[in-house]
C-alpha positions, 0 to 999 in steps of 0.5 A: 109843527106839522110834518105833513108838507115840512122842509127838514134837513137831517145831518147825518142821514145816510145811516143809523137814526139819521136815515130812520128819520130821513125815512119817516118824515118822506112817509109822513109828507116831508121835503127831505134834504138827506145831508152827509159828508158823502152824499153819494152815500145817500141811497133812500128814496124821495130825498135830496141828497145834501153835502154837509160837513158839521166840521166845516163852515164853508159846507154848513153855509152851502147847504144852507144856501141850498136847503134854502126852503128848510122849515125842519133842521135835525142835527142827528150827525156825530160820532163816539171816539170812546176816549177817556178825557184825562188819559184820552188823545186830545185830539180825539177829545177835540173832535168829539166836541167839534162834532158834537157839540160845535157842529151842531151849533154851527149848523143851527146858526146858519139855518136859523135865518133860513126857518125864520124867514120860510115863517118859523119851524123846528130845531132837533138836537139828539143828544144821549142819556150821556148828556145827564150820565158821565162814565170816565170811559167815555168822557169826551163824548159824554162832555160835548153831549152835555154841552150839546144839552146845554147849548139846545136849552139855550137856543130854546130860549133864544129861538122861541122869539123867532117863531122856531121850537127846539126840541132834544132828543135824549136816548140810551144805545139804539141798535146802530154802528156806533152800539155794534159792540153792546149785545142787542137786548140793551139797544133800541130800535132806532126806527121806534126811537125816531117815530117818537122823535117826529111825534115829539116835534108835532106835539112841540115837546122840548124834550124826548126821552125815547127809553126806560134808562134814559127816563130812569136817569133824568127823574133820578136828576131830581134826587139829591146827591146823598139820596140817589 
């Protein structure tokens, strides 16, 4: 799709990645509605500052209700607990699948009518080399990213009737608060990460893979499990 004049909601928009394509889509001609759990938290200039939670129903159909011209959802907002899923909280385990992979859901639901009828668009889901590479230290975030991966594959499918791609955005440690403790020269620059994101979108990819590891990963799933 073309940027130049899209309607995006970005979740997430007020830090990390999420403010990166925030800025980038104003620059390439975007109406930008920069959504967070504290707008007043938005600080970029040429947006409109968004309250949305992904955990709560009621904020995800008010912002709908609001970005009611929206062309372009990317559902960017979530978190990274570090918890293991058998020896981890539960409760963590829970909400890194609520946030990641039932919020993105939720908002992709109420936005869905909302592309549709302003003529069709986009969906962005970004996701993580985690959806395809499962350490036990990080299981639960690792899970709901694969179920995330899952859940962008099948709204591809379901979506594409309705006029509205649906892209995935697959990336290793990017130089945000959530990598703080991975030494830098193994993170990405998340400005890089979102120009290749917004270049996927206008070439209609349905997936981005926006390093070295995460490519290596993904053709390594081609490999059969006594060869890799």
């Amino acid at each position: 799709m073309e940027l130049d004049n899209a309607v995006a909601v970005v979740t997430g928009a007020n830090r990390g990645l999420g403010r990166r394509l925030a800025t980038q889509l104003v620059e390439r001609g975007a109406k930008v509605y920069a959504a967070a759990r504290r707008p007043e938290s938005v600080d970029l200039a040429g947006v409109t500052p968004l309250l949305l939670d992904v955990t709560d129903e009621e904020s995800i159909r008010a912002a709908a209700r609001v970005a009611s011209d929206a062309t372009l959802l990317v559902n960017n907002a979530g978190i990274s607990t570090g918890t293991p899923l058998l020896a981890g909280d539960p409760d963590a385990v829970r909400l890194e699948m609520e946030t990641n992979f039932f919020g993105p859901l939720a908002v992709t639901r109420a936005f869905t009518p909302v592309i549709e009828g302003n003529g069709g668009g986009a969906v962005l889901n970004v996701l993580s080399v985690l959806s395809w590479l499962h350490p036990a230290g990080l299981g639960a975030y690792a899970a709901a990213k694969a179920a995330a991966w899952a859940l962008t594959d099948a709204a591809r499918e379901e979506l594409a009737p309705r006029g509205i791609t649906v892209s995935a955005l697959h990336v290793g440690y990017m130089d945000t608060d959530m990598a703080r403790v991975i030494p830098a020269e193994q993170k990405t620059d998340p400005a890089d990460v979102a120009a290749q994101a917004l270049d996927g979108i206008e070439r209609g990819l349905p997936e981005i893979l926006a390093d070295d590891l995460t490519r290596s990963v993904k053709q390594g799933l081609a490999l059969a499990p006594n060869a890799a």
